[in-house]
C-alpha positions in Angstrom: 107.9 101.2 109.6 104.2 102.8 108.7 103.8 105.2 105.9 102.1 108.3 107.0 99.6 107.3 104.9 98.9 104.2 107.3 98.7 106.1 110.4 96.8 108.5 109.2 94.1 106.5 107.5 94.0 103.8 109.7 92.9 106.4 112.9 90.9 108.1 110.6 89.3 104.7 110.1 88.3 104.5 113.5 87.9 107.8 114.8 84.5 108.7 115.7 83.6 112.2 118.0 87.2 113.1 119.4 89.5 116.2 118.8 92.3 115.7 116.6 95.0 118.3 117.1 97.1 117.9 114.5 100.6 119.5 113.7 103.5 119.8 111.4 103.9 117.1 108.8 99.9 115.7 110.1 98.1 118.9 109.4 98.2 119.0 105.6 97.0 115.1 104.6 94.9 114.9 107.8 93.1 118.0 106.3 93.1 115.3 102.8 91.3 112.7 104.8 89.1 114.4 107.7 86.6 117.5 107.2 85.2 117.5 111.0 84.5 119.8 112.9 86.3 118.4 115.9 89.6 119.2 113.7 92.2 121.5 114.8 95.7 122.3 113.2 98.1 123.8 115.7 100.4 125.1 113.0 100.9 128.8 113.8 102.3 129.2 116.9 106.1 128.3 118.3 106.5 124.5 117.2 106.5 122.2 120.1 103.6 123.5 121.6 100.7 121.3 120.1 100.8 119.0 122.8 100.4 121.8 125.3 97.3 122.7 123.7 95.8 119.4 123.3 95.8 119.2 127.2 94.2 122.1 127.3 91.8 120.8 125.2 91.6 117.6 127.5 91.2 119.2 130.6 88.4 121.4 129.8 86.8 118.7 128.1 87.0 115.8 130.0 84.2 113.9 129.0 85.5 114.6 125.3 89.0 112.3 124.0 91.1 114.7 122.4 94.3 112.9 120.4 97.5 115.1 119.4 99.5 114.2 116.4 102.6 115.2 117.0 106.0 114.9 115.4 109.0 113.6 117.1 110.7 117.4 116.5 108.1 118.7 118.4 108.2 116.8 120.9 112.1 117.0 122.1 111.0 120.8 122.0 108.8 120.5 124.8 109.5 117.8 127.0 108.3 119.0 129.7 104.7 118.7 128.5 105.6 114.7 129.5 105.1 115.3 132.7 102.8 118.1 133.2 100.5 115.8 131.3 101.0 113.4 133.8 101.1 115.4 136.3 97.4 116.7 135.5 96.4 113.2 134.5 93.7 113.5 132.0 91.9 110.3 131.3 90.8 111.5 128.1 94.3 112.4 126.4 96.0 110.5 123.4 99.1 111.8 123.2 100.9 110.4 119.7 103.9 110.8 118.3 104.8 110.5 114.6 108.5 109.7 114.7 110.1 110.0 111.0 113.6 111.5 112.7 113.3 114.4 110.2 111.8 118.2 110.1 109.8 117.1 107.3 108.2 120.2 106.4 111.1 122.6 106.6 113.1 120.1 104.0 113.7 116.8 106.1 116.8 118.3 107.9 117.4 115.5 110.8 116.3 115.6 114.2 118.7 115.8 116.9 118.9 112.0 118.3 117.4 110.7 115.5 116.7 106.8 115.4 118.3 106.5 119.3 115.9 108.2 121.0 113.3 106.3 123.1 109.9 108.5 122.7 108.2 105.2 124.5 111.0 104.9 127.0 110.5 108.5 128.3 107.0 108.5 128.1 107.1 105.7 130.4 109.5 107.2 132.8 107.8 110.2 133.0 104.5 108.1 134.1 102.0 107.8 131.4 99.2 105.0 132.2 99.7 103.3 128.7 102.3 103.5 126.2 101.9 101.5 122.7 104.8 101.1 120.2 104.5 100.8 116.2 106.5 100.4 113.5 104.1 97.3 111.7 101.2 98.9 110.1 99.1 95.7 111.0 100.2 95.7 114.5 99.4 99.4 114.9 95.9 98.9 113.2 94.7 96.4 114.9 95.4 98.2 118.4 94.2 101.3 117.6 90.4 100.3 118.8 92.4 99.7 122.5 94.3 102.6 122.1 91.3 104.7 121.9 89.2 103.9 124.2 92.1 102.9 127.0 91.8 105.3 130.4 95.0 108.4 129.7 97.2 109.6 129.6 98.3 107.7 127.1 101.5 107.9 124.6 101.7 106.4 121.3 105.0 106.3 119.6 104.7 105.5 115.5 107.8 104.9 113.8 107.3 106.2 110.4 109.2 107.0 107.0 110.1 110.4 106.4 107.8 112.1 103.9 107.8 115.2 101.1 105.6 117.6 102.9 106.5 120.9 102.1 105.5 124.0 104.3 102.3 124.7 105.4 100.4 127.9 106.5 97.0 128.9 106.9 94.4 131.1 104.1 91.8 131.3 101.5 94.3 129.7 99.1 94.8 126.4 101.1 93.6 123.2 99.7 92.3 121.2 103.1 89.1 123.5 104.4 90.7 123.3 108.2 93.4 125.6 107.3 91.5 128.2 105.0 90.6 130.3 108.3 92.8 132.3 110.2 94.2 130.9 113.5 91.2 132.9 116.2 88.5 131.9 113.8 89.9 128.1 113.8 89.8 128.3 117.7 86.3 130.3 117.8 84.8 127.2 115.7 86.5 124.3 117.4 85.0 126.0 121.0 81.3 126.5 119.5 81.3 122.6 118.1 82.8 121.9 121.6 79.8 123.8 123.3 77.7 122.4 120.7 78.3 119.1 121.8 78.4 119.6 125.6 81.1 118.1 126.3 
């Protein structure tokens, strides 16, 4: 099983021009790690939906990979988004899944299904093009070049230890510079580095 710390150092290792969308328990120590302007923390609306907006992302930007952290909580919120991704089939979508069977920031209650689960399995059956499994932080490293440049929709399911992230909201006061501004003004600057970039 991967620390947090592994996942999320070892992608920002290797990450070059993509979108991150991150959310949850990934907002806080991606913010720690990553100060580009490609990032975006989908923290303010109704959890669950940070996948939704990745895809969004995706499919307005198809020449652009945009990857989703997302937590295994948010994802049994939503998922539906499973297929609609699929059903849209972006190319450029890395869909990711930080599975620590707890609600980390709201005090590590458990998540429903916890440890039985199969994030992979219904990734699969809902019919993503490539799904990757991790719970070696080696393993997961050394596949992450594949990962991102492999043709999506693609699923990645981490399996990770639960953490001590407390919770997390936006403003002046916030120590990561991604979640200083307000939630328009985050969108505004993500869309004019997007047009910046053309793509």
């Amino acid at each position: 099983m991967l620390t947090a710390a592994q996942l999320l150092e070892g992608l920002a290792r290797y990450r070059t021009d993509e979108v991150v969308v991150t959310t949850m328990s990934s907002a806080r120590p991606w913010g720690h790690l990553s100060s580009h302007e490609l990032d975006f923390a989908s923290i303010d609306s109704a959890m669950g939906h940070g996948a939704d907006l990745a895809l969004g992302i995706a499919l307005a930007r198809p020449a652009r990979t945009v990857i989703c952290l997302n937590g295994d909580g948010s994802m049994l919120m939503s998922l539906g988004t499973l297929a609609t991704v699929v059903g849209a089939a972006p190319l450029n979508l890395i869909l990711l899944v930080c599975d620590n069977g707890t609600f980390e920031i709201t005090g590590n209650q458990p998540v429903a299904g916890s440890g039985r689960v199969d994030h992979g399995a219904l990734a699969e059956a809902a019919g993503f093009r490539n799904v990757y499994r991790f719970e070696d932080a080696r393993d997961y490293i050394e596949t992450l070049p594949e990962v991102l440049s492999a043709l999506g929709p693609t699923f990645v399911h981490v399996l990770v230890k639960p953490g001590t992230e407390g919770p997390i909201a936006r403003g002046p006061a916030q120590e990561v510079t991604y979640l200083q501004p307000s939630l328009a003004e985050s969108a505004r600057a993500l869309r004019a580095a997007l047009d910046a970039g053309s793509t």
